[in-house]
N, C-alpha and C positions, 0 to 999 in steps of 0.2 A: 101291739103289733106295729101300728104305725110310729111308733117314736122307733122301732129297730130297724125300720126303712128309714126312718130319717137319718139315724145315724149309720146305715149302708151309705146312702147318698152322699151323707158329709164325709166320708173316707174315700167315697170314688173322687168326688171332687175335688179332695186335698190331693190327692194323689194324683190325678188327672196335671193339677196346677202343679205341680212337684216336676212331672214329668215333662209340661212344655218350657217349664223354666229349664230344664239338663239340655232340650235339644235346643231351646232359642241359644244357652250360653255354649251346649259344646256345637251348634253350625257355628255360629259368630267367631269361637276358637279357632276350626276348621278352617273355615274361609281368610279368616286374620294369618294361616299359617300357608297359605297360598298364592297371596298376595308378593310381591316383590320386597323381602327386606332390604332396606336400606338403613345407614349409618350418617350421620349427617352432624354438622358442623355450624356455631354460628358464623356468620361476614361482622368484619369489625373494622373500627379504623385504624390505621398504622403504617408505619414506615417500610419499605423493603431494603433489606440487605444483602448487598451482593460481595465477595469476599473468594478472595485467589489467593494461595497457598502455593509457593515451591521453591524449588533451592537449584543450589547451582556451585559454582566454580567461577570464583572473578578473575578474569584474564586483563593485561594491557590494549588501550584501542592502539596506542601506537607503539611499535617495535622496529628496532634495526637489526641487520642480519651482518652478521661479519664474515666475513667471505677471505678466501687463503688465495695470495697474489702469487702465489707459486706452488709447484708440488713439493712433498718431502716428508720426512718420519719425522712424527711428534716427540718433539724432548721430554717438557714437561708439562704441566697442564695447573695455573698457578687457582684457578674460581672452581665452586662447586655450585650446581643451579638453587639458586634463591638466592646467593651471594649479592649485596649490593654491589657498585663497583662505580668509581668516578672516572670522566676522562684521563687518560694516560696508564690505569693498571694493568698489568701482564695479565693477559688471557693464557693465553699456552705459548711455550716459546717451539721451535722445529729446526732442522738441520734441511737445507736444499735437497733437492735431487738432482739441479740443473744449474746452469750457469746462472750469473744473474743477470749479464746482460741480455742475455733472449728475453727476459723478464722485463728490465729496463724498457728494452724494444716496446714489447708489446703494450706496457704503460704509455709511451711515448705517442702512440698511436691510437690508444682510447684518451688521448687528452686530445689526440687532434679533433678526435670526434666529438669529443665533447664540446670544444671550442666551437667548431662548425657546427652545431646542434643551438648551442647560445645562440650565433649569429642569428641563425636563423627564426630563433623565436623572437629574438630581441628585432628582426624585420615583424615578424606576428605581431606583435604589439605595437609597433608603431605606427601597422596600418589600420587594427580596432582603434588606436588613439586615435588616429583619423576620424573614421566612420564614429566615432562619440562625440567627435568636435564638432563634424556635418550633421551629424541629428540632431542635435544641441541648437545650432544654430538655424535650425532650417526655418520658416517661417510656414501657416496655413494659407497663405496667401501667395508663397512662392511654389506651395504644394498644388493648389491651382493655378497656375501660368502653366506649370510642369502638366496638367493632365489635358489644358489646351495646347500647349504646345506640340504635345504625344496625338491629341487630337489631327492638330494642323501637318502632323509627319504622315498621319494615314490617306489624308487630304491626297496629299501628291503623293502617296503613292499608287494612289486609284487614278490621279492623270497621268504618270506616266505609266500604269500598266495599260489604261483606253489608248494614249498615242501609241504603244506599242503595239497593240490589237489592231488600230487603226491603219498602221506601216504595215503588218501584216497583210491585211483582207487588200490593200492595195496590189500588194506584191501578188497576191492569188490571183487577181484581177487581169493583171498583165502576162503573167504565166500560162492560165487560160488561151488568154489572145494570141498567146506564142506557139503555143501547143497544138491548138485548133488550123493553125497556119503553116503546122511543120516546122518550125522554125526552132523549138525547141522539142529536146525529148521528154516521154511522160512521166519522166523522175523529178523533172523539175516541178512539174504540177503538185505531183505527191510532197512532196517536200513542204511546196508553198501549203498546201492544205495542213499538215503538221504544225506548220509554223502559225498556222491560223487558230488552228485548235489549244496548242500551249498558249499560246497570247492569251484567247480567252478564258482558259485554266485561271492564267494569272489573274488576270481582270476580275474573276468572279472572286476570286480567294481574297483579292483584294478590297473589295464591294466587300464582302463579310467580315472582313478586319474591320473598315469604317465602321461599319451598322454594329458590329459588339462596342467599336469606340463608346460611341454615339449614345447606346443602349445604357453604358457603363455611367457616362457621363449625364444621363437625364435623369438613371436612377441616383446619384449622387446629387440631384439637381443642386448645384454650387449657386448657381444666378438669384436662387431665392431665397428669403433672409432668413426666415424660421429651415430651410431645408439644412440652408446654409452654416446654419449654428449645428444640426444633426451631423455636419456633413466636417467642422471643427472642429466636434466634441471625438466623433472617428477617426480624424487624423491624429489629434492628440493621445486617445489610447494605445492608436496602432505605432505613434513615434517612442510613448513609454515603455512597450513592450519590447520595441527594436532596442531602445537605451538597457534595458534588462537585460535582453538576448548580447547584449556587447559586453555588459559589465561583466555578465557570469564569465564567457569566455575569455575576455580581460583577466581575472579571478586566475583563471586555468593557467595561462600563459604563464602568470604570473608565480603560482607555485609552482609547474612545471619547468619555470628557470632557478628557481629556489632549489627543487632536486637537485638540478646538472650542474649548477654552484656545488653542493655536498657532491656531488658523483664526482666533479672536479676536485675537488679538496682531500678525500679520500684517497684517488688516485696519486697524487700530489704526496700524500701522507706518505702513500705505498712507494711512492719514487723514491722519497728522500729514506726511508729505511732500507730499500736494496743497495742504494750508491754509497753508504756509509759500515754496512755490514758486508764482513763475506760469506757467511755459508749459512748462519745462524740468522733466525728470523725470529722477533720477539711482535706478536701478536699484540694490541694495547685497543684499549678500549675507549674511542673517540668521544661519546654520550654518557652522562649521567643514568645510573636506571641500576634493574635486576636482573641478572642470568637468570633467564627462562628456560635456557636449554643449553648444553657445551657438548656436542658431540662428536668428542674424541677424546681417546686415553692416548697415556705414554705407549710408544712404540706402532701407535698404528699411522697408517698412511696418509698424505693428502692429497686430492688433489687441485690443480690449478682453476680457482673459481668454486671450489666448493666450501659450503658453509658449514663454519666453524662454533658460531656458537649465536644465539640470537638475546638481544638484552632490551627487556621491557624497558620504554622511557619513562620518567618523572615525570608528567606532565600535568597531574593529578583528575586523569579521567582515565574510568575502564570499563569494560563492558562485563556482558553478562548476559549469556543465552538460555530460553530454555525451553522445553518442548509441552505442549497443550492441546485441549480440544476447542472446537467452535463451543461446544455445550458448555464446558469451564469456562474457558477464556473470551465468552464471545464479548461480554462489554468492556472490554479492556480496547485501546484504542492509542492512536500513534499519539504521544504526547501526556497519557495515562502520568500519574504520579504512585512510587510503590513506595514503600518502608523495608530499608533492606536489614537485618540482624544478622549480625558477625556470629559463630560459632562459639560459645563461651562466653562472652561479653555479654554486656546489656548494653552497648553501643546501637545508636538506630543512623542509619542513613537515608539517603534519599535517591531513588533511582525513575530516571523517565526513559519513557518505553522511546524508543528511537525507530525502529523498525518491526514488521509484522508481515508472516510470510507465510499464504495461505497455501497447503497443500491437501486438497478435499476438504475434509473436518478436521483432518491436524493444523498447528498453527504453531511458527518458530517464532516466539518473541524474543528480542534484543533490547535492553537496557545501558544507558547507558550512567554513570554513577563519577559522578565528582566528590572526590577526598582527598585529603592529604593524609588521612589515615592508614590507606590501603597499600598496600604494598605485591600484591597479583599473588594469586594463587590460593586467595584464603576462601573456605567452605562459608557460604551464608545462605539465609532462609529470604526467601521474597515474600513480599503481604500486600497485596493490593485489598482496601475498602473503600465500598461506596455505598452512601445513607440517598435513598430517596425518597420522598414523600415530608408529611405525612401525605396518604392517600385515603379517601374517603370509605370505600370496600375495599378489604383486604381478603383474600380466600383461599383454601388450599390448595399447593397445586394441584393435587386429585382432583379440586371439583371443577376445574376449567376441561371441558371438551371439546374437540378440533371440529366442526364441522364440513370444512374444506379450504379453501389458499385465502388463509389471513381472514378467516371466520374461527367466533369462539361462540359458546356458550355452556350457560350452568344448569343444573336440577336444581330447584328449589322447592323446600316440601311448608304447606299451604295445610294447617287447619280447615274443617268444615264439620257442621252436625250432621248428621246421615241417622237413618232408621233406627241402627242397632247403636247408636251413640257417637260418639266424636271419631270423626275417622280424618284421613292425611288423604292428602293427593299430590302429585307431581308435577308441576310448571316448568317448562322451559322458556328462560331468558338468552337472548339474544345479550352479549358482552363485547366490549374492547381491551384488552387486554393491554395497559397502559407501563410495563415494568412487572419482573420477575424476578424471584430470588430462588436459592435451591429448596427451599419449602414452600412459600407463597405466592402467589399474583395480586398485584393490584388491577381491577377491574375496572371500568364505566358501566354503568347499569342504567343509562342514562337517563339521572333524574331519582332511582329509587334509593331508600334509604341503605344507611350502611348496614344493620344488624337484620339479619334475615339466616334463617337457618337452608342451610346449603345442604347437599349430596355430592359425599365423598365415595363411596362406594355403594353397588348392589349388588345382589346375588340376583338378581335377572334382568333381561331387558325390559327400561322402562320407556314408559310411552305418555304422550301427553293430557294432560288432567286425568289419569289412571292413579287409582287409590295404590296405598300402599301400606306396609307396616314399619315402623317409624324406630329404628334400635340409635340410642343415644351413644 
């Protein structure tokens, strides 16, 4: 009897143990399937690549526009656009609608303008050559006499605005005594009181013109050596900057007589082809380059001043625009280097970014591209790359989170033993986000290693040192 108790007991018991092993592994499943899965990543070391893709249309940076010196119906029309074309080729030729001296005239009279336009720059220039010879020459020693001298002009002008003040309160003095005795009437008092009160208007305006001198002059203190060298090293920037500000303008003057030369010569061109033709105008092409555009056929109209056809120059540089985001294009930068691919070719070139024109998160970039290969108009792909690093942590962009303006940080999941065996928990680091590419970041963790398993994604919100369950 007692062995079939005993073997009762050793079945409840197995059973008993049977039973708390189901609930300890299926709560621990349970609880495991409650917890916050997450997905997660190791940090490694490595480079970031950042990498812009896009294409365009290359145009000329520089173009002339040929413009018709009279009205009239187009004869013939000799270029088609893309046409090379050398100085002297017929463009289109046309028949008048009008006399040609009216034509003559009017040439006659934009050469006068032009001539008086020269003059007149050709005075611009001569007086920046000036002011470049005077700053050139100027001394820091002559730049201080000049600001005691300026000092010594406010001097007397504060004595003679006191003697005038002075002259005044007399004259009220006397006026008084006039007035008081009948002898004058009380307009003249008024008057002297006026003349009392602007005097010392003056006077004081004047008193404060000294003391800004004065103010000006102590804060420059020139009399002391160490000030004085601060106060040399000042004039010197500020005399390089004035030399800059002349030369650019210099610069200006100077192509801008360059134009009115060609606007002259032009004109000149247009002169001698109406004085030598009568009714018939043959069109020719002054520059070197490619019909860009000819917009006119046989039989249609012109008129006077309107343009005829426009002709990319040789000059072997062209542009090339094209449209982006801050988010694509933001590390691209004035001066950026691209790789440009011809359509067809395995040709590469080389294009620098010239200009950048922010409109919100869109962005115009301009390129500009030196060849002799190019000829305007051809289809090409643009490539900008850039290698940085290597970087110590690398991570994906998923596991970088914004915290708030130019705050980052990561989840990072953290072995630990716990009750029912090895479990995960959740750490938030604090990061710097050092460089980005369209998959990665390089981070600072500052000071921790690079291989550390990250959080890329979860399926709930997690919180700090909160267990979690851990999907590879």
């Amino acid at each position: 009897m007692d062995s079939v108790k005993k073997k009762k007991m050793r079945k409840m018991l197995y059973a008993y143990l049977t039973l708390l092993g189901v609930l300890v592994f299926a709560s621990r499943t349970l609880y495991n399937w409650s917890l916050p899965r997450v997905t997660v990543a190791m940090s490694h070391t490595g480079v970031i690549v950042r990498e812009l893709e896009a294409q365009g249309m290359v145009a000329f940076v520089d173009t002339h526009d040929v413009f018709a010196v009279a009205s009239g119906w187009v004869d013939e029309v000799g270029v088609s656009t893309g046409d090379k074309v050398v100085a002297g080729d017929v463009l289109l030729s046309y028949t008048l609608a009008e006399r040609v001296e009216e034509q003559l005239q009017t040439l006659a009279t934009e050469q006068a303008r032009l001539h008086n336009a020269l003059n007149l720059l050709a005075l611009g220039r001569g007086d920046i050559e000036h002011q470049l010879a005077v700053t050139n020459s100027q001394t820091f020693d002559e730049h201080v006499a000049e600001v005691v001298t300026d000092l010594r002009s406010y001097k007397w002008a504060l004595a003679d605005a006191y003697a005038q003040l002075t002259a005044a309160q007399e004259s009220l003095l006397v006026s008084q005594q006039l007035v008081s005795a009948g002898a004058q009437p009380l307009v003249y008092l008024e008057n002297a009181q006026t003349a009392v009160a602007d005097a010392t208007s003056a006077w004081e305006r004047a008193a404060d013109n000294l003391s800004s001198a004065q103010e000006r002059i102590v804060r420059e203190q020139v009399t002391q050596a160490s000030d004085r060298e601060r106060a040399r090293l000042a004039f010197e920037e500020a005399q390089a900057e004035t030399y800059r500000t002349l030369t650019l303008e210099l610069q200006r003057i100077e192509l801008e007589i360059d134009r009115t030369h060609l606007d002259l010569r032009t004109a000149e061109q247009a002169q001698a082809q109406l004085a030598t033709i009568d009714q018939h105008v043959q069109v020719l092409a002054n520059q070197t380059g490619y019909m860009m555009a000819i917009d006119k056929q046989p039989g249609q109209f012109i008129s006077q001043g309107e343009r005829i056809a426009t002709v990319g120059l040789q000059t072997g540089v062209f542009e090339l625009t094209f449209e982006s985001t801050v988010a694509v294009a933001g590390f691209v930068n004035v001066g950026s280097v691209s790789s440009i691919l011809r359509a067809g070719t395995n040709v590469v070139l080389q294009g620098v970014v010239d200009s950048i024109v922010a409109t919100g998160e869109q962005l115009s970039i301009r390129l500009l591209i030196e060849s002799n290969e190019l000829s305007g108009g051809e289809f090409v792909r643009v490539r900008f790359h850039e290698q940085l690093g290597p970087y110590e942590m690398v991570v994906p962009n998923e596991a970088v989170q914004t915290g708030g303006v130019g705050q980052y940080y990561i989840w990072t999941v953290q072995p630990r033993d716990g009750a029912l065996g090895r479990e995960y928990i959740s750490v938030r680091r604090s990061v710097r986000v050092l460089a980005s590419d369209a998959f990665h970041s390089a981070v600072d963790l500052g000071g921790w290693g690079a291989h550390m398993p990250v959080i890329t994604s979860s399926n709930a919100e997690l919180s700090v040192n909160g267990r979690v369950s851990r999907m590879e």
